[in-house]
Each structure stands twice: as C-alpha cells, then as structure tokens.
N, C-alpha and C positions, 0 to 999 in steps of 0.2 A: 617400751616394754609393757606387755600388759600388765596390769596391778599398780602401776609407777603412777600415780600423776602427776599431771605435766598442767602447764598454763591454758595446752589445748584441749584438754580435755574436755569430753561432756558429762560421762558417767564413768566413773571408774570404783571395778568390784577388786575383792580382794579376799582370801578362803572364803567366799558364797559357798554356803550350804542352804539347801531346804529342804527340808522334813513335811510331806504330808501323808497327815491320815496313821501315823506313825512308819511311814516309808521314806527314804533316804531316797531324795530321787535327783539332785543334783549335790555334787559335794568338791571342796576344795577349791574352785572356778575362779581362774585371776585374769582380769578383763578390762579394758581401754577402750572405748570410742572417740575418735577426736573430730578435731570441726572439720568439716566436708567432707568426711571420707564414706565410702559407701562397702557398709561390712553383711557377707552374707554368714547365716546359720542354717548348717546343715547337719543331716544327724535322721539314723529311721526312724519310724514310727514309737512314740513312747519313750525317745529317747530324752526328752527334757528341754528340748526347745521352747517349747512353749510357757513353760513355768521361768525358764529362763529370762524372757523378756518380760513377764510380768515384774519377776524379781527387780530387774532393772528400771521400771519406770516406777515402781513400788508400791503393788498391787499385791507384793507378797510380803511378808517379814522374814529375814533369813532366822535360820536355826544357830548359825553362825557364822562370820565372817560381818565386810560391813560393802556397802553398796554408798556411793557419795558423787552426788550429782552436784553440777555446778548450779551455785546461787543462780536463781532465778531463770533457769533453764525451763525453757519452753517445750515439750514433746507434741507432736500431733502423731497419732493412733490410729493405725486401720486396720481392725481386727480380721483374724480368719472367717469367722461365721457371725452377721449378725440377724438373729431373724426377727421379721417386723408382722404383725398381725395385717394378713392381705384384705381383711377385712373394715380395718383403721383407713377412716381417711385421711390422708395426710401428705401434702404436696410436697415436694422438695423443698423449696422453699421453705416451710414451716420446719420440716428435718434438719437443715441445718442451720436455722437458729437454736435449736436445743444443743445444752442447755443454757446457751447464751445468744442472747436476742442478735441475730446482724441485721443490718439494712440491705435496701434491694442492691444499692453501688457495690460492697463489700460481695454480698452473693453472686451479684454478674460479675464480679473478678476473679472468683476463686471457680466456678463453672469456666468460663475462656480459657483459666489456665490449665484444666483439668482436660480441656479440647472434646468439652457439651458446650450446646449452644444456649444461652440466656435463657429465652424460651420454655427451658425444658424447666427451668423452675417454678412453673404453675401446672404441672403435671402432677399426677398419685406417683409415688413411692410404687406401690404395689405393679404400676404399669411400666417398668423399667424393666430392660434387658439386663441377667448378668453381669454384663460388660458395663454399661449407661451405672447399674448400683456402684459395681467397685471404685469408680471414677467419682461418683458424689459422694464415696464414705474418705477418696483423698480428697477431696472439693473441701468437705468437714473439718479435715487435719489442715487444711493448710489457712484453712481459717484462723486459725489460731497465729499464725505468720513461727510455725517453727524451728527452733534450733536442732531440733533433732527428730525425722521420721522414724517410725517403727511401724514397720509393716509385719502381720504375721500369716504367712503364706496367703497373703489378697488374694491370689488368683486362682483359689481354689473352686472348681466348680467351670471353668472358664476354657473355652475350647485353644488350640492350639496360636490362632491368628491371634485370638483375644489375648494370651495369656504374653505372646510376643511383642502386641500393641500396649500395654501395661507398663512394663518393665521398659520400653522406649519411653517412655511418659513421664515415667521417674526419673530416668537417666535425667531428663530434658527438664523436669522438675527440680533434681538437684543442680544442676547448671546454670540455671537461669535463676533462683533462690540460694546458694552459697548454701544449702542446710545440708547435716550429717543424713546420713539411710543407715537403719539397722533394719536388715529384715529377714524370714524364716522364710525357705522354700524349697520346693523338691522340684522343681525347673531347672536342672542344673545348667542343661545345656542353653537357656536363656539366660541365665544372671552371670555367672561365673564372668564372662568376656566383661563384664563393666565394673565387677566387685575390686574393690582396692586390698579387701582382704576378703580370707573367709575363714571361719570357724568351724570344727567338727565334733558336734555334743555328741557323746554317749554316757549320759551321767556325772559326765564331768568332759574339760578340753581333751580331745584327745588331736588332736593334731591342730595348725593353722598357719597360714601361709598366702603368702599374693600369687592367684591365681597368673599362669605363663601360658596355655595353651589350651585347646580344647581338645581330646583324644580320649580315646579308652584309655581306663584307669583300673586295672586290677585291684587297685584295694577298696574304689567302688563300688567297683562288681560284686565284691564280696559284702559291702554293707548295703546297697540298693538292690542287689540281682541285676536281670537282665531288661527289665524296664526297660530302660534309657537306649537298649540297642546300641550301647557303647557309647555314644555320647555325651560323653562326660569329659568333667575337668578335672586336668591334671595339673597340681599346682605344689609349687618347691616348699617340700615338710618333714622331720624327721619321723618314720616309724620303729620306737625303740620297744613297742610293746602291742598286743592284740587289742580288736574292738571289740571286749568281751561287755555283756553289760554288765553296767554299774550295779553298784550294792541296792 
C-alpha cells in the first residue's frame, strides 16, 4: 500500500506536501517504491512531477508530510535537461568522474553497460549526439552502483528510434542490476508495457495502477489530447473524481 512501509522498501512518502514560492503545487501524496520494481510518472505539463521526484530523493523540503528513505540507499540520477558549456573542454571521461574521481576500469564498465564503446571516453562532451549524451548521463548514475534509478523524462529532445532504444536500455539495465526505476515521462506508448506500476500527478495522486494493455484511453485523451494518436495505456484504476488542477 502506498504510505505503508514495508522491509522492501526504498522511499516511502506519506502527506507530502510542497509549497513553493508560496504555491501549493503538490499536496497530501502517499507513496512506495520498492526493490526492483520499475514505477512510471505521468501527469501534464506543470502538473508536479517534476518537484515530485526531487521531493523524493530530497532536493526539496516538504511543507508537510515526511519522505523516509532507506539507510544508506544509493539513488543514481538522470536529469531532464542538463546543459553543459559547448564551449568547456571536457572529455567524457573527465564528466563522469565529477564529483567523484572513477578510474579508467570503473568508467569502461559503466560505458559497455550503457552500450557506448570504451573509446568514446576521450571524446568532448560537447561532440556527442543527443542519444550518445543521455546514455553517459545513465553511464554517470550507474556509477554510483544504485539501489534506486530516477530518471526525469531522459529522453526528452530524442527522436522516436532514440527515445525507444533508451527505455530498452533501462529495461535491460534494471534486469541485469536488480535496481528500482522511478522515472517521469510522456512516452506513454514506450514505457507503460515494461512499468510495474504507474502513477497519475495532477497536484496530487490521482489515480495508479499496474499497467494491463496498450489502447486508447479516454481519460487520456482527456489529459494528454490527441498527441499520442491513441496510443496509450490503459491500465486497471478507480476514477471516483475529475483531473481538475490542483490548488
């Protein structure tokens, strides 16, 4: 149950609130992640996903409620946007040793696993393809050997092959590493088929449930439009109330 913790736990919230700038942008939020399971967050634009996951690895202070991560819980992190000066020189290699020094053995294993070749670690930063970056910003996270991913929509910026070849990666990433996935995305039609759960922010939960199929979803359509061209997931959730927004 979300809110409950349990032994498996990794993070578990309980009334999460956050207040910024004096706006109530998430509130009441009671939430569970447990070991290996891969949980997506979905929610429109502005809807609090994003505050969300900071909240959770604790980037944020709540206003109220409390957020309680397991001792000694490892997260590795791969932000939505991160921009780097194309100007800096700066090899791969040197990128993810910040802000902790790795060796070369360490950096050609988390590159193989990431499926770039060794090689590319004496390359510029700035000379990497969309694709080639999002793959050494999980290279970075996995550096860390995590108990728990959080991705906040990676593949943003990333064409459709790419955005499909990614999300294969992770899959294959959480499977072969035993680690948790939390991540944010408006790819429905790519994540959904592999999420164990998924969650629906609009200011707060408003729905969540283990993804069953992939079809047109009228109550998607109603919060994403027509985007998606129907393809979306349908997944077993009560609706006892509107996605109106939050306060």
């Amino acid at each position: 149950m979300p809110g409950v913790s349990n032994a498996m736990s990794l993070i578990t919230a309980q009334n999460l609130t956050i207040r910024l700038e004096g706006r109530t942008i998430l509130h009441d939020v009671d939430f569970t992640i447990n070991e290996s399971e891969i949980v997506t967050v979905v929610g429109p634009n502005g809807s609090g996903k994003s505050t969300f996951m900071r909240a959770l690895v604790g980037a944020l202070t709540p206003a109220r409620g409390t957020v309680t991560r397991r001792a000694g819980l490892r997260i590795g992190y791969v932000p939505q946007t991160l921009h780097i000066d194309q100007t800096l020189p700066l090899t791969v290699s040197r990128f993810l040793s910040l802000p902790t020094r790795r060796n070369g053995r360490e950096i050609n294993a988390a590159l193989t696993e990431t499926g770039l070749p060794p090689e590319i670690a004496v390359q510029q930063v700035s000379a990497l393809s969309g694709g080639q970056f999002q793959r050494v910003l999980l290279a970075r996270a996995l550096l860390g050997d995590p108990h728990l991913l959080v991705l906040d929509e990676p593949t943003k910026g990333l064409d459709q092959p790419g955005v499909a070849a990614f999300y294969l990666l992770v899959e294959e990433v959480r499977r072969r590493l035993g680690c948790a996935v939390l991540m944010v995305s408006h790819d429905l039609h790519v994540v959904m088929s592999a999420s164990d759960r998924v969650i629906c922010i609009n200011g707060h939960i408003c729905c969540e449930g283990a993804p069953v199929v992939v079809s047109k979803a009228p109550e998607y359509r109603a919060m994403f439009g027509q985007g998606t061209r129907g393809a979306l997931a349908l997944y077993q959730h009560d609706h006892d109330h509107s996605h109106g927004a939050g306060p």
